[in-house]
N, C-alpha and C positions, 0 to 999 in steps of 0.2 A: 664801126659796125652798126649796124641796123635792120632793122625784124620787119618782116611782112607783115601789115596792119590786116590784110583780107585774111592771114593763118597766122592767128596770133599764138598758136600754141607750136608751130612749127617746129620744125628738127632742129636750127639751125638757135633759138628761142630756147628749147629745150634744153641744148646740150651746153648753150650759156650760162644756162641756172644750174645743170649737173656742175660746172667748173668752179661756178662759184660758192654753192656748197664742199664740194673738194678742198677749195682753198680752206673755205672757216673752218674744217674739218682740224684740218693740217694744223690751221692755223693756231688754234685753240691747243690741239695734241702736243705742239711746241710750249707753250705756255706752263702744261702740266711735264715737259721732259723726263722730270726727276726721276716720276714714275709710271714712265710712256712701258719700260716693258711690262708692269703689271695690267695697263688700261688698254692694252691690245686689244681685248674683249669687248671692250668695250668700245672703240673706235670702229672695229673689224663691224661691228653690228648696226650703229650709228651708219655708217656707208653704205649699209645692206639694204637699211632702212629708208635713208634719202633716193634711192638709186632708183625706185621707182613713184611711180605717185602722176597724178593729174595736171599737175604745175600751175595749176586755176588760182591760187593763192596769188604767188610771186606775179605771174600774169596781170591780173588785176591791179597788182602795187606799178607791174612799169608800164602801162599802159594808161593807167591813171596819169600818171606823170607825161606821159607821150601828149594823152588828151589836154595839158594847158600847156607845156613846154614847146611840145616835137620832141623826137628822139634825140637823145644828147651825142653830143660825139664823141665820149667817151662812157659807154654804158657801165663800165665797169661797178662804180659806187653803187649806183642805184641797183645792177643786179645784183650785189652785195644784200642790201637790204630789201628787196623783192625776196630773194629766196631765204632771208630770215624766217619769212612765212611759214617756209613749207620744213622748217627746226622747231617751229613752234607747235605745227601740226603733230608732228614727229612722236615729239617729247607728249603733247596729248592722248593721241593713238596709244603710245605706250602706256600709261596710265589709264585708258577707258577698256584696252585688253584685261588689266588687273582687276579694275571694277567690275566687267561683264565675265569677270572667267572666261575669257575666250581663249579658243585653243589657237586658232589660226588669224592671219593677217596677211589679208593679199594674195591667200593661197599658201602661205606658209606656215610653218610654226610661230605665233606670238613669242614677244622676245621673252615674257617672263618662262615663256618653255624652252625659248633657247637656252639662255643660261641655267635651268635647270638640268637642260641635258649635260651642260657642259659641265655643272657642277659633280653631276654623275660620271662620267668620264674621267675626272681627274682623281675620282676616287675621295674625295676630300670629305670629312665628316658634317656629320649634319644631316638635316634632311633637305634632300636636294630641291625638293616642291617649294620648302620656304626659302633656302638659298634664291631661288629663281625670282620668286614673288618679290623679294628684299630687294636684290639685284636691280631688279625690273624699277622699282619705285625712285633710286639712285640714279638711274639712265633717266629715265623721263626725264629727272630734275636738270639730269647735268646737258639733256637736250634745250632745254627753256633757257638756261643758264649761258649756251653757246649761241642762240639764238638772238639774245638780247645781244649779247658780244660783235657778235658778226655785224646789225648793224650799226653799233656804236663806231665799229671798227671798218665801215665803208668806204673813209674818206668821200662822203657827202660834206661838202659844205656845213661848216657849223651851224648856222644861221638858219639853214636850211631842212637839216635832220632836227633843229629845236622848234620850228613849224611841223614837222612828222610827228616829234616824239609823243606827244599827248594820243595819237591814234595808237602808236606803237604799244605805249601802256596799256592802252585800255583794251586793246586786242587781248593781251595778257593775263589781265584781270575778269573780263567778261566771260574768257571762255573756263574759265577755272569756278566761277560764279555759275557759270550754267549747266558746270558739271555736276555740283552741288546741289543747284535745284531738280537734277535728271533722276539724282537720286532720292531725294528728299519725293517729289513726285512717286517713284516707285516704291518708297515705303507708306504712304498716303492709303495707295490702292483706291481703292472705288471715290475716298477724300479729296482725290486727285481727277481733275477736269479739262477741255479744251482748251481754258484760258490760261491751266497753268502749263500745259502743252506747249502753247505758241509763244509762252515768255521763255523757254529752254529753248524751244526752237532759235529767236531771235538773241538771244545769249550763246548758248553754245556753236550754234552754227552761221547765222548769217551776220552778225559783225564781224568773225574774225577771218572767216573764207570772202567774202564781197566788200562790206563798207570799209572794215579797217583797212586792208588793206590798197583797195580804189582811193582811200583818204590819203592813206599815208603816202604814195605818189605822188597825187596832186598837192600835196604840201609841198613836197619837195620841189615839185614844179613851181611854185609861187600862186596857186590855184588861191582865188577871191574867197572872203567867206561864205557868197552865196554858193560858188559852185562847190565849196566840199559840202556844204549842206543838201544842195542837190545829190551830190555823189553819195552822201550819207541814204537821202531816200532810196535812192537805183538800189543800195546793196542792200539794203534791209529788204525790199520786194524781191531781187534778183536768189537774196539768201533762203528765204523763208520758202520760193519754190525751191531752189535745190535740196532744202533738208527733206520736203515734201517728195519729191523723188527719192530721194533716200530712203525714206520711209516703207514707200511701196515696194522698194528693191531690196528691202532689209526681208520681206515677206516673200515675193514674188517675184524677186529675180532668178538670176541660174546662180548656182555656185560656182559652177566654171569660170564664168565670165566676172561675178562681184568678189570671188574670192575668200566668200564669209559660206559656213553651212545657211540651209534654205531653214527660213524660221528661226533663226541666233535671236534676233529681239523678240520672238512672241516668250521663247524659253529663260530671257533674261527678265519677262516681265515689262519691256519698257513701253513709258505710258505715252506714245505719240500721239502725235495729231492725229491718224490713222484709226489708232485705237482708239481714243477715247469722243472721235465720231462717231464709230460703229458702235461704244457704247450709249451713246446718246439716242441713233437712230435705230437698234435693233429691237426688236422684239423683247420681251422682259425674260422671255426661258433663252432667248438666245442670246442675249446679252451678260445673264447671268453666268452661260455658257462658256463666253469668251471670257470673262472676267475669273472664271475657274483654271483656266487653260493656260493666264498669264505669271509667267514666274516659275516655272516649272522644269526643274534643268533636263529632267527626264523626258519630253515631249514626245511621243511617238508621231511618227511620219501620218501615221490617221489622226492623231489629235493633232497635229499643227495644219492639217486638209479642214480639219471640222471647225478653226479656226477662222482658215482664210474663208470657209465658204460664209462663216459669218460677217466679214469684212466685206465679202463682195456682196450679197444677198441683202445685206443692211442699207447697201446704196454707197457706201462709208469709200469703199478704193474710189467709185467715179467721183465721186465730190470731193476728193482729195487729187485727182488726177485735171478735173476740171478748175480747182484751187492754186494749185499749181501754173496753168496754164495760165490762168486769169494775171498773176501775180508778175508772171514772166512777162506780159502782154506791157501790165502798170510799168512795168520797170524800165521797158524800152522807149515808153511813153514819156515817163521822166527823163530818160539820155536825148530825147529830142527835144527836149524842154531847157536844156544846161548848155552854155557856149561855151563849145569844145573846140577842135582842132578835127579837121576832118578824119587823119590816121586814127585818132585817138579813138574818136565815135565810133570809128568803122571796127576797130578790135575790142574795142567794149560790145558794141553788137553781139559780134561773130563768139566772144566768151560765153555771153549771156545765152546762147543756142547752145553751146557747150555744157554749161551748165545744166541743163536742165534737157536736152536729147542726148540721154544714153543710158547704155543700161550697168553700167556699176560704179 
């Protein structure tokens, strides 16, 4: 089997990584049998949770690899360990819902409110709000846990997955490190600056969505030490505009369409690159303004307007939107810079537009 390099997120791409997520699913629920009928709940949600998603991650991992290999003629491994990505993702998201108190994911209920409803349902004692929360903390773990598993358990080539691994770890650990500093920055407040912005940005977002995984491919591929170093640059500019989209969609998207309420991060406080431009550039009563505004779980629909107009009126969304663009611009620049394989280049392209045109 083999993936169209011109749609590299295609259906056919997509429903690959759905399969092989399924497997580790399975695969892992075996493992714990003994007590598969207590962790129903826990799988049934784990499935719920992988079933949808961008697939930009595992993407990046087997395309990397396409870009110094070719495609293999047996995908299977490596989509094993591409969609480790999007477990790791998982088990994150679960845990930055508990951080942010959010209620929803994707449009749905956050899983710490799933299991709290269910904890309510069953009637069981306790208070179901901290069941849920507990719960939730337990999942995340046991998603990171099944993530590592899956691909240790790829049947990649040994030799091959011990060239990965080093990426694989540090995917793990960076993005747990810039959870850390997301929050350390949001207790800071006004202590907190653009530069400590863009080291969470580059921690939490853009090694473990782009570089690690673009690396971890081309490892496996047998990729030279220059080109994962190139590939390390691509995902670090590729990453840092996507979080930068993210940013502005965190504010100024629809909910419809991003699946998060309009204004979750001005009301959780966090201190983006976004913000802490328009703190830089605004006016000192309107900056004061927005820096009042942030943190606030209660935000009314006119103070999170009297926010954004501070973002846009500071100059703060264009020069985050032209930051962006610029960054995306470097990054292409660099993939034409790195001796690839032409499939490879052409879907690393085609992600990298992906990445960064769309709205959630």
């Amino acid at each position: 089997m083999s993936f169209n390099p011109a749609d590299p997120l295609g259906a056919a791409f997509q429903g690959a990584v759905a399969a092989a997520l399924a497997d580790g699913l399975d695969d892992q629920a075996a493992l714990l049998a003994e007590a598969a009928g207590r962790l129903g709940l826990l799988w049934d949600e784990a499935r719920r949770l992988v079933a949808k998603g961008k697939r930009l991650r595992p993407a990046f991992c087997y395309w990397g690899c396409v870009a110094t290999a070719g495609q293999p003629a047996d995908p299977g491994p490596l989509l094993a360990v591409a969609a480790s990505f999007d477990l790791l993702h998982a088990g994150a998201l679960v845990h930055d819902d508990i951080i942010d108190r959010s209620d929803t994911r994707r449009g749905e209920p956050a899983a710490h409110r799933r299991f709290a409803a269910f904890h309510r349902r069953q009637g069981w004692a306790g208070d179901s709000d901290r069941f849920g929360h507990d719960a939730a903390i337990v999942f995340g773990d046991l998603l990171l846990a099944v993530a590592a598993g899956l691909a240790e358990r790829s049947g990649v080539p040994a030799v091959r997955l011990g060239q990965a691994r080093p990426y694989l770890d540090a995917a793990r650990a960076e993005v747990m490190a810039g959870q850390y500093l997301d929050l350390a920055a949001q207790a800071q407040g006004a202590g907190s600056g653009r530069a400590e912005a863009e080291l969470v940005t580059e921690l939490k977002t853009a090694r473990y969505t782009v570089s690690r995984p673009v690396q971890t491919g081309a490892a496996i591929g047998g990729a030279s030490p220059g080109v994962l170093a190139g590939l390390g640059r691509f995902g670090s500019q590729l990453g840092q505009a996507f979080q930068l989209v993210d940013d502005l969609l965190g504010v100024f998207g629809d909910p419809a369409v991003t699946g998060k309420p309009a204004g979750d991060d001005l009301r959780e406080g966090k201190r983006t690159v976004l913000v802490a431009t328009a703190l830089e550039r605004a006016a000192p009563a309107a900056a004061s303004r927005l820096a009042s505004l942030l943190g606030r779980p209660s935000l009314t629909a006119a103070e999170i307007d009297d926010a954004k107009s501070v973002l846009v009126d500071s100059g703060a969304a264009a020069a985050v939107r032209q930051t962006a663009q610029a960054a995306a611009a470097a990054a292409l620049e660099t993939l034409d810079g790195l001796d690839l394989t032409a499939p490879g280049r052409t879907a690393l392209a085609a992600l990298a537009a992906a990445a960064v045109c769309r709205e959630a």
